[in-house]
TIRO-2110 file (N, C-alpha, C; in Angstrom, 1 decimal):
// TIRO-2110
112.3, 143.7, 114.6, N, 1, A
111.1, 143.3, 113.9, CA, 1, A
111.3, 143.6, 112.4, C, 1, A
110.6, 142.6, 111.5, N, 2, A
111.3, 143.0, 110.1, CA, 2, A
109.9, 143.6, 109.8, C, 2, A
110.2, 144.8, 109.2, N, 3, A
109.6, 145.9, 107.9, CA, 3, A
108.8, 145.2, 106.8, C, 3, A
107.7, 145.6, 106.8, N, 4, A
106.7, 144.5, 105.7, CA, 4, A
107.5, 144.9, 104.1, C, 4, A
108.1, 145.7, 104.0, N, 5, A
109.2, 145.7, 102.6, CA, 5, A
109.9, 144.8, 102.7, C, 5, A
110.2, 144.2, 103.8, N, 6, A
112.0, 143.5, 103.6, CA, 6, A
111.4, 142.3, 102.7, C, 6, A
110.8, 141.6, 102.7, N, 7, A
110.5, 140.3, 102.2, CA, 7, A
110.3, 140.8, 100.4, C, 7, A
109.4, 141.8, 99.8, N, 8, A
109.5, 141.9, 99.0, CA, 8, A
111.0, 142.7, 98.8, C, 8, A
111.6, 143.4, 99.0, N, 9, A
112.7, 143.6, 98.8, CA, 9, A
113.9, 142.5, 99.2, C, 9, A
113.8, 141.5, 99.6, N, 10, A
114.9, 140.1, 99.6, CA, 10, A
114.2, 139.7, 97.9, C, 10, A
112.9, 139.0, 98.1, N, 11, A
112.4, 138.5, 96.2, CA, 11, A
113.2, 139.3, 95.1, C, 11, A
112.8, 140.4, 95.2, N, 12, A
113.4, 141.1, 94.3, CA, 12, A
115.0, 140.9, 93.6, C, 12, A
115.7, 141.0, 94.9, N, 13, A
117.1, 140.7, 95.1, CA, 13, A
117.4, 139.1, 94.7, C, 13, A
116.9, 138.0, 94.8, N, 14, A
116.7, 136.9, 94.1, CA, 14, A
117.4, 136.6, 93.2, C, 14, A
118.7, 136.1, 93.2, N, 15, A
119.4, 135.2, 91.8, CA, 15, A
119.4, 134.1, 91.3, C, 15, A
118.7, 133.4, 92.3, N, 16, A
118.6, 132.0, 92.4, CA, 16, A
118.6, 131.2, 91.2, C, 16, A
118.1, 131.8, 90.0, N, 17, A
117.6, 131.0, 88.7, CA, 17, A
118.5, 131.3, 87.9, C, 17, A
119.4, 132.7, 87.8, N, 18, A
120.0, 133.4, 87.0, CA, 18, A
120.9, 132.5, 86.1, C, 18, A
121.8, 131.5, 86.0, N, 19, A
122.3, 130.8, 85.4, CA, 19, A
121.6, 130.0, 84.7, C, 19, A
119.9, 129.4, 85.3, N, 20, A
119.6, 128.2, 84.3, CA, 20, A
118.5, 129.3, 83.8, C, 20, A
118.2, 130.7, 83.6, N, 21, A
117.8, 131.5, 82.9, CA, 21, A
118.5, 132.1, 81.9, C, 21, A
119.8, 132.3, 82.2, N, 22, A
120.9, 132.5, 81.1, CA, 22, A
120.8, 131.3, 80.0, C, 22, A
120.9, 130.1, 80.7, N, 23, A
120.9, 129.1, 79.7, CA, 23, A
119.6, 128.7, 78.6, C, 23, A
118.3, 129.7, 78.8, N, 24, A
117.1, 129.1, 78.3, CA, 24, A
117.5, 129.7, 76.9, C, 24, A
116.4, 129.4, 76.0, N, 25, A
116.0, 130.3, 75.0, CA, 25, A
116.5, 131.4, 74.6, C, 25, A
115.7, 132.6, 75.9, N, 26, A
115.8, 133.5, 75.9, CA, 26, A
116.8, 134.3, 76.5, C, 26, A
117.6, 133.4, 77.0, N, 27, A
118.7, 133.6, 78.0, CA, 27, A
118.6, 134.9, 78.4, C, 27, A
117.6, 135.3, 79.3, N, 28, A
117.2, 136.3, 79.9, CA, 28, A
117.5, 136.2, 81.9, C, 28, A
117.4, 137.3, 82.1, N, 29, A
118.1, 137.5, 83.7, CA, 29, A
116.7, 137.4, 84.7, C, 29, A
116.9, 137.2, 85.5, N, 30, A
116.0, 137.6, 86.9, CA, 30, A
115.6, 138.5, 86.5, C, 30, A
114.2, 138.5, 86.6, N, 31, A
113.1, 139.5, 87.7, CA, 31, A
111.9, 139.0, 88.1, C, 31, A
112.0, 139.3, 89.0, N, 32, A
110.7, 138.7, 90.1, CA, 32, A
109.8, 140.0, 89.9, C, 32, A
108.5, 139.5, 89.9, N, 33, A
107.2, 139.9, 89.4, CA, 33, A
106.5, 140.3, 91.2, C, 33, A
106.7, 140.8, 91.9, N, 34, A
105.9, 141.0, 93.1, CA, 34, A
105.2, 141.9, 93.0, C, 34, A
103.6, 140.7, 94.0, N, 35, A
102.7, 142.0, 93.6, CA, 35, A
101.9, 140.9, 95.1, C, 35, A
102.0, 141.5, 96.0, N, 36, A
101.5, 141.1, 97.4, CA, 36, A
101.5, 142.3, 98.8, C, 36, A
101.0, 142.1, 99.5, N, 37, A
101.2, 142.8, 100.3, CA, 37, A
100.5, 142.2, 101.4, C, 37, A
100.6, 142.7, 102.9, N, 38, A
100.0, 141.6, 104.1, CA, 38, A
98.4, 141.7, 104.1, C, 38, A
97.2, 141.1, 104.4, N, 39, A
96.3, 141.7, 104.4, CA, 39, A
95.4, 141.3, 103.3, C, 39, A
95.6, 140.9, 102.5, N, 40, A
94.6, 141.2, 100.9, CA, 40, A
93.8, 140.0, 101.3, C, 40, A
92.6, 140.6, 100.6, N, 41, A
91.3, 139.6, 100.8, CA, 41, A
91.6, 138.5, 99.8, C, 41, A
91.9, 139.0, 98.8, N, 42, A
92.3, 137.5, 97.6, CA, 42, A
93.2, 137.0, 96.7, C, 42, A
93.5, 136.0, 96.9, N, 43, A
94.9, 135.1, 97.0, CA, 43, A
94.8, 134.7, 95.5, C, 43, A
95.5, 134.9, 94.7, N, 44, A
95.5, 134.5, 93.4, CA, 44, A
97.1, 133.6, 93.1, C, 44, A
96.8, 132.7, 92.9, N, 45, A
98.0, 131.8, 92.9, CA, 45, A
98.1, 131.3, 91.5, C, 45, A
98.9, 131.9, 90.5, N, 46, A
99.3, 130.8, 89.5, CA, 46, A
100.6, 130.4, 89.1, C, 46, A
100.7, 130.2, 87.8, N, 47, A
101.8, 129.3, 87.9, CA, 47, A
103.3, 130.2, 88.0, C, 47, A
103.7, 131.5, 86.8, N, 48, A
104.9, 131.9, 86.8, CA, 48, A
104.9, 132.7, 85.6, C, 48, A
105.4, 133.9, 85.8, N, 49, A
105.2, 135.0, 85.0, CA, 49, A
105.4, 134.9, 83.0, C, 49, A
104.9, 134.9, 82.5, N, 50, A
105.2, 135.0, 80.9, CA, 50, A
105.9, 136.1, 80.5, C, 50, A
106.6, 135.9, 78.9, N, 51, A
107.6, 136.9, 78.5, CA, 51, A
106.4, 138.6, 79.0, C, 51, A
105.6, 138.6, 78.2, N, 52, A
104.8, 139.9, 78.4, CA, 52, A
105.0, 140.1, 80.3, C, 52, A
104.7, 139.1, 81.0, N, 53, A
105.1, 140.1, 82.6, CA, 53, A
105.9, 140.5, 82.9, C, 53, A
107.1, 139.5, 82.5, N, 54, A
108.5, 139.6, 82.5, CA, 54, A
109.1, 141.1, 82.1, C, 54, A
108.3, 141.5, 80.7, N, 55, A
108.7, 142.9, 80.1, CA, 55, A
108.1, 143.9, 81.4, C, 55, A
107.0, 143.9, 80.9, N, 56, A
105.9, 144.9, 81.9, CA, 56, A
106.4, 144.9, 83.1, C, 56, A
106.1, 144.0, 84.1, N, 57, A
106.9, 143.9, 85.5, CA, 57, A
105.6, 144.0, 86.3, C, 57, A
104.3, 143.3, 85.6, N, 58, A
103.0, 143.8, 86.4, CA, 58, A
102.4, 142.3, 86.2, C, 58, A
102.0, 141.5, 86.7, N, 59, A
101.1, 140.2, 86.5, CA, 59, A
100.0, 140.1, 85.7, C, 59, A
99.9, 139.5, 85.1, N, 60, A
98.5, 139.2, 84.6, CA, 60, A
98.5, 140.0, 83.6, C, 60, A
99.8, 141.2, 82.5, N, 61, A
99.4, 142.3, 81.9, CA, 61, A
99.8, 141.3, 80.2, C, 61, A
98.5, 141.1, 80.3, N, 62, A
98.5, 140.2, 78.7, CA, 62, A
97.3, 139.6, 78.3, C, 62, A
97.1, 139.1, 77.7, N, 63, A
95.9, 138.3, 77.0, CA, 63, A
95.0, 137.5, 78.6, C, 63, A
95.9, 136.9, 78.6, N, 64, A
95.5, 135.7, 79.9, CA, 64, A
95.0, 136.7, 80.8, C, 64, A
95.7, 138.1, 81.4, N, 65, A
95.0, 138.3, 82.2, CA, 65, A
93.2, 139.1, 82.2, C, 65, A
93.6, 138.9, 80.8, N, 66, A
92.1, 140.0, 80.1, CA, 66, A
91.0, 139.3, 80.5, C, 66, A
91.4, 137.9, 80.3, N, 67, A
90.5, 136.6, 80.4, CA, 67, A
90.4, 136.7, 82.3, C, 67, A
91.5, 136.5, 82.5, N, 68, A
90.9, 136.1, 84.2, CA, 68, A
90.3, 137.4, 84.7, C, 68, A
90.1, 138.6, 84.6, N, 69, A
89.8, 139.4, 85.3, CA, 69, A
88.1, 139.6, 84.6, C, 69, A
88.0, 139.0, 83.2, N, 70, A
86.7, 138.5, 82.7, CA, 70, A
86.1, 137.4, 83.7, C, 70, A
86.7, 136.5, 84.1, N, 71, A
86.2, 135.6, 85.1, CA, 71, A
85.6, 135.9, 86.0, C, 71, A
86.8, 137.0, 86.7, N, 72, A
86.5, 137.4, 88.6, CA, 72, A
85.6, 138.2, 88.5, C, 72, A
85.1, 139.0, 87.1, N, 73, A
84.5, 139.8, 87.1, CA, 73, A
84.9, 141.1, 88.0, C, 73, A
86.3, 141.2, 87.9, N, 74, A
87.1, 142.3, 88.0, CA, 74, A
87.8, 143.2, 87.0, C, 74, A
87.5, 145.1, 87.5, N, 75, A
88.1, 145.4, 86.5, CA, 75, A
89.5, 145.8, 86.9, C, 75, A
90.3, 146.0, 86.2, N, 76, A
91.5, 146.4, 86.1, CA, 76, A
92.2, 146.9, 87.4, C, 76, A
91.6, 148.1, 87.8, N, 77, A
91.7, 149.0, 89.1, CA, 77, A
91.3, 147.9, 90.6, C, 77, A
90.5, 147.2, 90.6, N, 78, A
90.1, 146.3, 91.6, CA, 78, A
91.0, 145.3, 91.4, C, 78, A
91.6, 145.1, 90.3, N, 79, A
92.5, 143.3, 90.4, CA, 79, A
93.5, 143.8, 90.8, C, 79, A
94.3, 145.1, 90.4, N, 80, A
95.7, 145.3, 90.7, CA, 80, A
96.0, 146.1, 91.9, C, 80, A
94.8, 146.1, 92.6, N, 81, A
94.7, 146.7, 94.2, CA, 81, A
95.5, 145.7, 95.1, C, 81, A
96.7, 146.2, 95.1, N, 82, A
97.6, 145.2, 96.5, CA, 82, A
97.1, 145.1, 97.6, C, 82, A
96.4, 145.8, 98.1, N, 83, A
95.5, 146.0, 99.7, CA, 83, A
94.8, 145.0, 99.6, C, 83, A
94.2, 144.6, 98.5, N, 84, A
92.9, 143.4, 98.5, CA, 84, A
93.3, 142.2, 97.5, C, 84, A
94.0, 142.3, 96.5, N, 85, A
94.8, 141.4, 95.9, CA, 85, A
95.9, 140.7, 95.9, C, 85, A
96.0, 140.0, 96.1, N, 86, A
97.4, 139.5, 96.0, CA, 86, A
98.0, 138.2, 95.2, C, 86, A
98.6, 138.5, 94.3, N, 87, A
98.9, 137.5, 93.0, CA, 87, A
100.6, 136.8, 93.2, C, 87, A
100.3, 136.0, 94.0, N, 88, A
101.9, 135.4, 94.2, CA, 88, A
102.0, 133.7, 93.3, C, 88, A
102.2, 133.7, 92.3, N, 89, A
102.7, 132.2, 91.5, CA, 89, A
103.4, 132.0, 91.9, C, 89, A
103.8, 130.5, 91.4, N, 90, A
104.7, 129.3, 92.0, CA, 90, A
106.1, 129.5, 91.8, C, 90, A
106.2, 130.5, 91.1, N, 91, A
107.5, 131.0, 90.5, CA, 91, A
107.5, 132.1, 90.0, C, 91, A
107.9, 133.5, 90.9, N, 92, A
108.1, 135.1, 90.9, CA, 92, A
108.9, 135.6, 89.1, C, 92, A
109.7, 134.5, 88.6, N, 93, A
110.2, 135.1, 87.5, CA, 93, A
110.0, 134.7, 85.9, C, 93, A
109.4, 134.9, 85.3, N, 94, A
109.5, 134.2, 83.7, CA, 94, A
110.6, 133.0, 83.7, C, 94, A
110.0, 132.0, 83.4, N, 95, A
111.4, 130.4, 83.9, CA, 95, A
111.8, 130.4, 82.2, C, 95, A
111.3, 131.0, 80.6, N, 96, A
112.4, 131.1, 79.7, CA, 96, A
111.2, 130.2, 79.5, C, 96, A
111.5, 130.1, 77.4, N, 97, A
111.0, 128.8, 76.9, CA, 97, A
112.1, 127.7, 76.5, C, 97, A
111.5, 126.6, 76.2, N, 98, A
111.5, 125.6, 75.7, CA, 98, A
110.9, 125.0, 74.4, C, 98, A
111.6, 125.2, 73.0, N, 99, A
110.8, 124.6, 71.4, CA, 99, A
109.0, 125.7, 71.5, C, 99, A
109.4, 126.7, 71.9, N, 100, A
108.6, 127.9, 71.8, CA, 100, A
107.7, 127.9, 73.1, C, 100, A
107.3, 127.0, 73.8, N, 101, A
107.1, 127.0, 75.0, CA, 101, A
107.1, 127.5, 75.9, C, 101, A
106.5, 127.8, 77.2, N, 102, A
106.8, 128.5, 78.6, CA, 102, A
107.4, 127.2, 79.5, C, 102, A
108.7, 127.4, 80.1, N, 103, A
109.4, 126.5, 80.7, CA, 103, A
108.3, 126.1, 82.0, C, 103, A
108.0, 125.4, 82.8, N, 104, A
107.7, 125.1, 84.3, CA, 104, A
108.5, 126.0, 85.3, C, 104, A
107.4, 126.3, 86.1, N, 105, A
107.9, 126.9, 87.5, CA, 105, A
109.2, 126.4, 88.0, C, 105, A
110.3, 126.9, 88.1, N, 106, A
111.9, 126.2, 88.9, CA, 106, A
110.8, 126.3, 90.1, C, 106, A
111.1, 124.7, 90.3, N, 107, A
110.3, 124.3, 92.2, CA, 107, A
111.3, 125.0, 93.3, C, 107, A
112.7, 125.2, 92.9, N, 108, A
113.2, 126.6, 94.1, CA, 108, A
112.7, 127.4, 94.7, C, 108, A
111.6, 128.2, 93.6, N, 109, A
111.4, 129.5, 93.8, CA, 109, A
110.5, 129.0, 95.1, C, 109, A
109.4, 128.0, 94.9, N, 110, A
108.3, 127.9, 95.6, CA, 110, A
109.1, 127.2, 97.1, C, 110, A
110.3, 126.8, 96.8, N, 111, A
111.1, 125.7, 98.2, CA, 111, A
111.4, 126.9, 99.1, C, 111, A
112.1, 128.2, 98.1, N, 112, A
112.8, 129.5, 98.6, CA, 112, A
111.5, 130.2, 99.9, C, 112, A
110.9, 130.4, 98.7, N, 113, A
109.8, 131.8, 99.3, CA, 113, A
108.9, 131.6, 99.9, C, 113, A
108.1, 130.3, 99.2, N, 114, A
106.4, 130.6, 99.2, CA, 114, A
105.9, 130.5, 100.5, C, 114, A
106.3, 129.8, 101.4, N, 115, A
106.1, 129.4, 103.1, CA, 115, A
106.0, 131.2, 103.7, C, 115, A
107.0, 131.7, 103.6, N, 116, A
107.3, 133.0, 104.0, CA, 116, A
106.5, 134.3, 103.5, C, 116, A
105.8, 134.0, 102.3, N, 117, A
105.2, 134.7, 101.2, CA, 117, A
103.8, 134.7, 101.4, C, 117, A
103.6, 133.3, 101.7, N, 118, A
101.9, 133.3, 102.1, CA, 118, A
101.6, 133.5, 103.5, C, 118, A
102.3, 133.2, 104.9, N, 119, A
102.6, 134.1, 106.1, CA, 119, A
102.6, 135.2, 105.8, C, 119, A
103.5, 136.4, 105.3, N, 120, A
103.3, 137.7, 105.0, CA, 120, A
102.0, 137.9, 104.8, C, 120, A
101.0, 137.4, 103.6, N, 121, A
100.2, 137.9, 103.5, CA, 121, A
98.7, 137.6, 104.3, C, 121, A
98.9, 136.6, 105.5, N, 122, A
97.8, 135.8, 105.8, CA, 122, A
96.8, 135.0, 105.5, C, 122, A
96.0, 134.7, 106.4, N, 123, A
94.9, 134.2, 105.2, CA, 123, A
93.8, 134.7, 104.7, C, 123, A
93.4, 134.6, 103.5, N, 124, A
92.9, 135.8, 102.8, CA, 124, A
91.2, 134.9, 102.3, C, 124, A
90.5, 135.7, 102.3, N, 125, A
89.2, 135.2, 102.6, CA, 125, A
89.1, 134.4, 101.1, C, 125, A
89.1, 134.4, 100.0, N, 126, A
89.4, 133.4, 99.3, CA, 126, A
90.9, 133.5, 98.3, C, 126, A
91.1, 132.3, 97.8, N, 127, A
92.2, 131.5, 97.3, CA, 127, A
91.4, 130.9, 95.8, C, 127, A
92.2, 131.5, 95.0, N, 128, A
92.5, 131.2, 93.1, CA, 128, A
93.1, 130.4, 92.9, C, 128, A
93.1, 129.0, 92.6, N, 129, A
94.7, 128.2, 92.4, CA, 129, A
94.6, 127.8, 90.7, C, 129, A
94.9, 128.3, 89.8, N, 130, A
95.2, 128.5, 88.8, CA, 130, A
96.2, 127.8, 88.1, C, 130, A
95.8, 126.6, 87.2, N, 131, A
96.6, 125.7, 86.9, CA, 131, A
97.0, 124.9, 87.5, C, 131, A
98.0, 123.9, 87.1, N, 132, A
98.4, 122.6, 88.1, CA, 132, A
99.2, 122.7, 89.1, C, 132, A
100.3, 123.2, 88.7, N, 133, A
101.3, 123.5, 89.7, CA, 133, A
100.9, 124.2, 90.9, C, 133, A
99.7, 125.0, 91.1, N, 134, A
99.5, 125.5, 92.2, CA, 134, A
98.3, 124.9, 92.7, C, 134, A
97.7, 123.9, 91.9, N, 135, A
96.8, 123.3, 92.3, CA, 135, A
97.4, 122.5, 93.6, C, 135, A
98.3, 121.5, 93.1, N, 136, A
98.9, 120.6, 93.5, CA, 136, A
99.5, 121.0, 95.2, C, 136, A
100.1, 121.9, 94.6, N, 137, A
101.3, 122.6, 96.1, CA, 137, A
100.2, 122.9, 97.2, C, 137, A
98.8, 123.4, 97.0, N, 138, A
97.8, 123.7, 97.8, CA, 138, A
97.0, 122.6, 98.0, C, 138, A
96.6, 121.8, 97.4, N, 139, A
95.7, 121.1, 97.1, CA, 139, A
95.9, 119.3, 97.9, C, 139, A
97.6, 119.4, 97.4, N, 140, A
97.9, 117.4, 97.0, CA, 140, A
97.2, 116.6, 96.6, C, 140, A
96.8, 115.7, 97.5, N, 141, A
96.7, 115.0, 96.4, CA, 141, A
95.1, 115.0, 96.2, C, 141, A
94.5, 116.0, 96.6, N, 142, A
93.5, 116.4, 96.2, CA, 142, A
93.3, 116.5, 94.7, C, 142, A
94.6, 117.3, 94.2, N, 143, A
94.9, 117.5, 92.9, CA, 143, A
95.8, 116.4, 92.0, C, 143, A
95.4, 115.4, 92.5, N, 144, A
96.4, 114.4, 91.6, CA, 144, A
95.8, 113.9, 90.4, C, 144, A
94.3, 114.1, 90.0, N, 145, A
93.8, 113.4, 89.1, CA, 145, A
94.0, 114.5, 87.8, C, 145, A
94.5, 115.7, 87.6, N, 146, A
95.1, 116.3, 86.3, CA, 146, A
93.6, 117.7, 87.0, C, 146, A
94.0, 118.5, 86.3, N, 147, A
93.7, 120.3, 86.1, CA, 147, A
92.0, 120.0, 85.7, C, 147, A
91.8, 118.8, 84.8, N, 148, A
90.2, 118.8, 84.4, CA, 148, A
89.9, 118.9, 85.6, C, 148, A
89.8, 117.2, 86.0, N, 149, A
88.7, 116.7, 87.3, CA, 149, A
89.3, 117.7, 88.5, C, 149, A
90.4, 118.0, 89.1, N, 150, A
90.4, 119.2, 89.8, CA, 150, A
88.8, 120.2, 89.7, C, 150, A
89.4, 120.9, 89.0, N, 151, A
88.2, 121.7, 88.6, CA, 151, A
86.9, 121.7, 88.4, C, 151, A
86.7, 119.7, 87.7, N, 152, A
85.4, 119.8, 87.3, CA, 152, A
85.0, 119.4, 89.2, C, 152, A
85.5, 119.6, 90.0, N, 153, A
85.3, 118.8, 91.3, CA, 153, A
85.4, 120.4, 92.0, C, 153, A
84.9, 121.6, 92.0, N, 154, A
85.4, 122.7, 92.2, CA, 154, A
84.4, 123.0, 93.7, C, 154, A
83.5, 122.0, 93.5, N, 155, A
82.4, 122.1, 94.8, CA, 155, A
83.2, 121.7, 96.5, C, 155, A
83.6, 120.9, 96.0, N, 156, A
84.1, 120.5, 96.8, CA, 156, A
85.5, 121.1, 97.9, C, 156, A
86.0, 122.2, 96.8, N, 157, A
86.6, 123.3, 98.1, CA, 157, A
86.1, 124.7, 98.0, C, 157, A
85.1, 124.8, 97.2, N, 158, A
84.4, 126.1, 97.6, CA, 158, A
84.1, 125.9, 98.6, C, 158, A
83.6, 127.1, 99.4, N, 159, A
83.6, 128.5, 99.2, CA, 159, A
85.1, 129.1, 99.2, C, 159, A
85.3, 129.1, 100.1, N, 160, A
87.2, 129.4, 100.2, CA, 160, A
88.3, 129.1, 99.3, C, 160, A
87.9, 128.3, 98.2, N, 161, A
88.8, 128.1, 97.3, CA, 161, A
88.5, 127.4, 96.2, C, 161, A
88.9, 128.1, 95.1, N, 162, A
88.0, 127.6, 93.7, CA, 162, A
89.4, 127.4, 92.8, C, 162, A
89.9, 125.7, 92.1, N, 163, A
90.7, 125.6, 91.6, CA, 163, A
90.0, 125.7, 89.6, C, 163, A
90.9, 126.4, 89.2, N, 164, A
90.9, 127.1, 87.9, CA, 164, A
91.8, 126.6, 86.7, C, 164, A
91.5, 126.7, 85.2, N, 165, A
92.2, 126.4, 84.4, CA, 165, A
93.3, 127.5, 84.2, C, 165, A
94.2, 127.3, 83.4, N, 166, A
95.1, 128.9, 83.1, CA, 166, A
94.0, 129.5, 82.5, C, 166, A
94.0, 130.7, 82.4, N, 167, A
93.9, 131.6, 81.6, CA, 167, A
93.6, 131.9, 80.1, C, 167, A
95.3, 131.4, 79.8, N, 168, A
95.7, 131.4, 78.2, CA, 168, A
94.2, 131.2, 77.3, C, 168, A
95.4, 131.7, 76.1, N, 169, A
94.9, 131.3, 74.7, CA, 169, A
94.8, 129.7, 74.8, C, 169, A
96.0, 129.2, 75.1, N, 170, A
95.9, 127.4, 74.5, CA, 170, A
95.1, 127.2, 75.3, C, 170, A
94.1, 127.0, 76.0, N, 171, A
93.2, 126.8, 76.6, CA, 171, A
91.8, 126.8, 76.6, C, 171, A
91.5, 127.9, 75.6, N, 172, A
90.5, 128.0, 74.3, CA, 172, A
89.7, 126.4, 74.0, C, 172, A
90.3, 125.8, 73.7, N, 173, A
89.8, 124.5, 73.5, CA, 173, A
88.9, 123.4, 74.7, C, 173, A
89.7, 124.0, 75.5, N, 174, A
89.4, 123.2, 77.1, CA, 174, A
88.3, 124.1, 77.2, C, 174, A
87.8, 125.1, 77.3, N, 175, A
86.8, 126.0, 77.4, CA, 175, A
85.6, 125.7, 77.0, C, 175, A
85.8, 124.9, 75.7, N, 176, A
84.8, 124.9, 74.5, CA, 176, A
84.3, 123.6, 74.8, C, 176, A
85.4, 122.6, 75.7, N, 177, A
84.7, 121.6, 75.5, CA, 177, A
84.3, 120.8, 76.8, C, 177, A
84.4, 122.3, 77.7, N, 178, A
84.4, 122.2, 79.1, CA, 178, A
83.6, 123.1, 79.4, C, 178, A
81.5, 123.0, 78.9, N, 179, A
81.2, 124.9, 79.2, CA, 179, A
80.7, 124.9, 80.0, C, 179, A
80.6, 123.7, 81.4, N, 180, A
80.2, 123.5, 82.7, CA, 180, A
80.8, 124.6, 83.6, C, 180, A
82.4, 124.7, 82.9, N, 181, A
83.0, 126.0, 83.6, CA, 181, A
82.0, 127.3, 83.1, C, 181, A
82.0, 127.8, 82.1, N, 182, A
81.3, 128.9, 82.2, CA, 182, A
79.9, 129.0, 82.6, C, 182, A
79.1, 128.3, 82.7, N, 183, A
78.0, 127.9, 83.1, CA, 183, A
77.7, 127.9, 84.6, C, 183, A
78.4, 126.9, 85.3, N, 184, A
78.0, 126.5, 86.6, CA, 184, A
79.1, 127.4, 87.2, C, 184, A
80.3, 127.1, 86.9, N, 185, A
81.3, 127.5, 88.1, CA, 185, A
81.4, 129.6, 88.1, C, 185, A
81.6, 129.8, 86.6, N, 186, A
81.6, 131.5, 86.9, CA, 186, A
80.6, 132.2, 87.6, C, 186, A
79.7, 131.9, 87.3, N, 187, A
78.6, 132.8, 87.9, CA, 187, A
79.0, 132.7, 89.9, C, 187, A
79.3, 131.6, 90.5, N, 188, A
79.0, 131.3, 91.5, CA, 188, A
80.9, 132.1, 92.2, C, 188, A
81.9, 131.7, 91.1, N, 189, A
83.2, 132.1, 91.6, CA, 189, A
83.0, 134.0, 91.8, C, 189, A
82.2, 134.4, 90.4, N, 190, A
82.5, 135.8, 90.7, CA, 190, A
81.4, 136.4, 92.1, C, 190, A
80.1, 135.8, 92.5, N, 191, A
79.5, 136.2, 93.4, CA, 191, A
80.6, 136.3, 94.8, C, 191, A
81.8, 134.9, 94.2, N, 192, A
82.4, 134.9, 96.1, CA, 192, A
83.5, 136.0, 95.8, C, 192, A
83.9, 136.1, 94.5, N, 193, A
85.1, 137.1, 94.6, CA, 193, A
84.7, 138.5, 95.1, C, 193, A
83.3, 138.9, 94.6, N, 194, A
82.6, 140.5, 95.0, CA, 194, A
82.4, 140.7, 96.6, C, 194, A
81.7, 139.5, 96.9, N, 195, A
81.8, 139.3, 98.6, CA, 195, A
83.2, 139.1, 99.0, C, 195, A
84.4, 138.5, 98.6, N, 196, A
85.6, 139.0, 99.0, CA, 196, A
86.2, 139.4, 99.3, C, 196, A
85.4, 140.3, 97.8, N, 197, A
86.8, 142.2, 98.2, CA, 197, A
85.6, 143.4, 98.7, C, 197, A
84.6, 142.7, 98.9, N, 198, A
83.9, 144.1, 100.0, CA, 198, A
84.4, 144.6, 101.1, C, 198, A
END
């Protein structure tokens, strides 16, 4: 019978990217960002760790995640609870930039793990899909019309699952010119996140 460690300890162990991570920018090494465990009420799916997680070795520890946990109307202590949280993106390692850029998720990671990753953790009373790439992989072609109309269409897989913009800073803009998100969608996402993690 395999040990609910072994899976995070195989990720960990992970070289898979190491060469076309050598070759980025930053020509930086593997590390996988794991932060799951079996069990957790809420499934936070985004896209793939940034230089700041990459350092830290904790998800979401940056600007972006100040913003999302403003969203869930979670504080700090409740978001990074592995028992009830579980934050698995489409790609466990910082993929390097590109002309200052954050590279795209290497689709390995998600071909490698994610089947075995979201098993481990079951199914969790609601699901975050956070950006496109995890829109998409959950979603299809549900998510084919781009990250807006996803979202602005967010009725339509609530209650169980609310698709989300990133985070970020560059996204500031989308925010501003999109306040139906703050308006309609938060109030109702953070009611289901509170009833989630009770």
């Amino acid at each position: 019978m395999t040990r609910p460690d072994d899976l995070s300890a195989r990720i960990a162990a992970c070289r898979i990217c190491a060469a076309a991570f050598a070759a980025t920018q930053t020509a930086h090494a593997p590390r996988p960002v794991i932060w799951f465990r079996p069990g957790a009420r809420l499934l936070i799916a985004g896209q793939a760790p940034g230089a700041r997680v990459h350092e830290a070795g904790i998800p979401f520890h940056d600007p972006s995640g100040e913003r999302l946990r403003d969203w869930l109307g979670l504080a700090p202590a409740a978001f990074y609870d592995r028992d009830r949280v579980a934050i698995l993106p489409m790609a466990f390692c910082f993929p390097g930039y590109r002309k200052g850029a954050d590279l795209p998720p290497p689709p390995i990671c998600a071909k490698t793990w994610r089947a075995e990753a979201l098993a481990h953790i079951g199914p969790p009373h609601l699901t975050l899909l956070i950006g496109g790439y995890a829109q998409k992989y959950h979603l299809g072609r549900a998510a084919a019309g781009g990250v807006t109309r996803t979202v602005a269409a967010w009725r339509d897989f609530a209650p169980s699952t609310f698709p989300l913009p990133h985070p970020s800073w560059r996204n500031t803009a989308w925010l501003k010119k999109n306040p139906w998100f703050e308006t309609e969608l938060l109030p109702v996402l953070r009611a289901r996140v509170k009833e989630a993690m009770a």
